[in-house]
Structure formats: C-alpha cells, structure tokens
BAPADO-672895 format. One line per 8 residues: for each residue x, y, z of C-alpha. Coordinates in Angstrom, 3 decimals. Last residue first. Layout:
<sites>
X/Y/Z ~ ...
</sites>
This chain:
<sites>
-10.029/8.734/-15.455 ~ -10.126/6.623/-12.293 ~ -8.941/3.330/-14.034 ~ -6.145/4.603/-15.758 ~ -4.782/6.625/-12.696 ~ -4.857/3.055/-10.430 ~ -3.216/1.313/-13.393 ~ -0.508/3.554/-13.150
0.313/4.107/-9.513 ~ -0.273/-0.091/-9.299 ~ 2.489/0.049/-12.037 ~ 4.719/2.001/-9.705 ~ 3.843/0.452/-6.485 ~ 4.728/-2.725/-7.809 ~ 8.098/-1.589/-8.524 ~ 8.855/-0.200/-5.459
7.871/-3.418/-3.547 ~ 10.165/-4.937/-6.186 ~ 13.003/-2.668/-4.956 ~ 12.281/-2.775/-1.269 ~ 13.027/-6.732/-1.771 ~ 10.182/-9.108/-2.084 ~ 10.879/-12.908/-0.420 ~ 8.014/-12.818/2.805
5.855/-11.165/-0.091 ~ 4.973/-14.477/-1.549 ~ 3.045/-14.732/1.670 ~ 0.625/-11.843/0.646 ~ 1.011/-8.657/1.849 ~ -1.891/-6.445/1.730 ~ -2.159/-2.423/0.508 ~ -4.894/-0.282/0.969
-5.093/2.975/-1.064 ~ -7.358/6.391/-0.079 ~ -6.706/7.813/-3.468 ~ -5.268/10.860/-4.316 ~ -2.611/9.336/-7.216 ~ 0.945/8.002/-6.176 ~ 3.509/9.638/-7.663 ~ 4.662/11.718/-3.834
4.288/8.450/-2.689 ~ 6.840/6.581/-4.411 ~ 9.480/6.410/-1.605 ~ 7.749/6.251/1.556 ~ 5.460/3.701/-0.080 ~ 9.000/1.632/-0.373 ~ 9.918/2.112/2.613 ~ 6.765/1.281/4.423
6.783/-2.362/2.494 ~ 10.544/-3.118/3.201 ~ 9.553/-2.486/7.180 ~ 5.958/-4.150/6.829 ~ 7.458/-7.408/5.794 ~ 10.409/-7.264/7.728 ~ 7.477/-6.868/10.706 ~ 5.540/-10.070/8.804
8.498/-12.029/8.921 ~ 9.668/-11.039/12.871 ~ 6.256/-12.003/14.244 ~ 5.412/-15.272/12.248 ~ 4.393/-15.642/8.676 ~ 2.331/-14.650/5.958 ~ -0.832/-15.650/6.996 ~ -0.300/-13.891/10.163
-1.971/-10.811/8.200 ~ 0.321/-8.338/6.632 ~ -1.532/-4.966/6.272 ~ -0.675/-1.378/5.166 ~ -2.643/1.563/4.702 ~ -1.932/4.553/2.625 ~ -3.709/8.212/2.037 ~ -3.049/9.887/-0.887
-4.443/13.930/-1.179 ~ -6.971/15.700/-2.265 ~ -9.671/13.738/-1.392 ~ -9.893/10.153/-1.836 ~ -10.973/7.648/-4.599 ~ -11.091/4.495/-4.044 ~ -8.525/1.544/-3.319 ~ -8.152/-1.911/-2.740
-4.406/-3.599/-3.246 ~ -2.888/-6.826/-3.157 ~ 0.675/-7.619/-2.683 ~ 3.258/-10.504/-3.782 ~ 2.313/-10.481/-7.552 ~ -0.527/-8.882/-8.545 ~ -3.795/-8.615/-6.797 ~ -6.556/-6.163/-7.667
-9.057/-3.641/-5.920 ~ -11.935/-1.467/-6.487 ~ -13.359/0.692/-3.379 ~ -16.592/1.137/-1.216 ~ -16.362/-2.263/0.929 ~ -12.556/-2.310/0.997 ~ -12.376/1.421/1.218 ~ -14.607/1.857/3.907
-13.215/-1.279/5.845 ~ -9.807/0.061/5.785 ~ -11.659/3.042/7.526 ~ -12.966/1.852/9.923 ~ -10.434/0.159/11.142 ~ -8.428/3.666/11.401 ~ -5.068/4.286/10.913 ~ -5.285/5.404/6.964
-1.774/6.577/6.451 ~ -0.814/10.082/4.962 ~ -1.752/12.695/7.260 ~ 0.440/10.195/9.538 ~ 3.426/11.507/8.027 ~ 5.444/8.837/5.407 ~ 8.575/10.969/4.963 ~ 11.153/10.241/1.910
11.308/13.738/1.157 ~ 12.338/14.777/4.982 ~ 15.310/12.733/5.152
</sites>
C-alpha cells in the first residue's frame, strides 16, 4: 500500500544526524515516547530509537514494528521537521493505536511551537 509508505527520503539514517537534531532541536516526553525535533526542509524526516532500556531483542523489535507503523500512517500530517522519536519502557505495552495517537498531538504541539 503505497500511501502508508515510510521511503528512506523520509528517515534520518545517519548518527550524525540524530545528534544534529538532539543538540540543535527542542524536545518533550509524554507518555511512552519522547521526541526532539527542529526544523527541516521541505519535507519530514523521522528517526526511531528503542535503547536496550526497554527490553530485550524481540521487545524492543515489537517496539520498533508498532512504532514504524504508526509514523507510516500519520506522516503525510506531520509538519517538515527533522523529528526523533525514543521509546521509553512504558512503550513495551503501547498498541499501534496509541502510538498513533501520540503522533497526532506531538503533530500539533510541534506546529504550535514553530509558528
């Protein structure tokens, strides 16, 4: 399904540049993810992380599968940031629908702050 596509145009896959935006960026944590972000060219660009804090192996790659999923999802209504997302161990018992949900207010608080 084409619409739901998360291209590598639209990642950050770099370690240099999660750093950037960490260092250069404004974040916030809510709920079972944190986010750092700053604004990007013309387009959003998404990076993912779940550190071994959260669990073993096969919890932190459910993690990342519900996680990806749900950015494939909303981010067509995400705003042109460069946007890096982190786990945190409540995330071990999110659903694709809360992920969802997160990234939905974090769409809108991201667009309040950068106007």
């Amino acid at each position: 399904m084409a619409a739901f596509a998360f291209p590598k145009s639209a990642r950050l896959l770099r370690r240099a540049e999660f750093v950037a935006v960490k260092q250069g960026g404004r974040g916030f944590a809510e709920g079972p993810l944190a986010a750092s972000y700053r604004p990007g060219g013309a387009a959003v660009r998404v990076g993912l992380t779940v550190s071994s804090k959260v669990g073993g192996a096969v919890v932190r790659n459910g993690v990342k599968r519900r996680l990806r999923e749900a950015v494939r999802h909303e981010l067509a209504a995400l705003p042109p940031v460069d946007l890096v997302i982190v786990a945190r161990a409540s995330a071990t018992r999110a659903s694709v629908a809360e992920f969802r949900s997160w990234l939905q207010r974090a769409s809108a608080r991201i667009r309040k702050e950068c106007a």
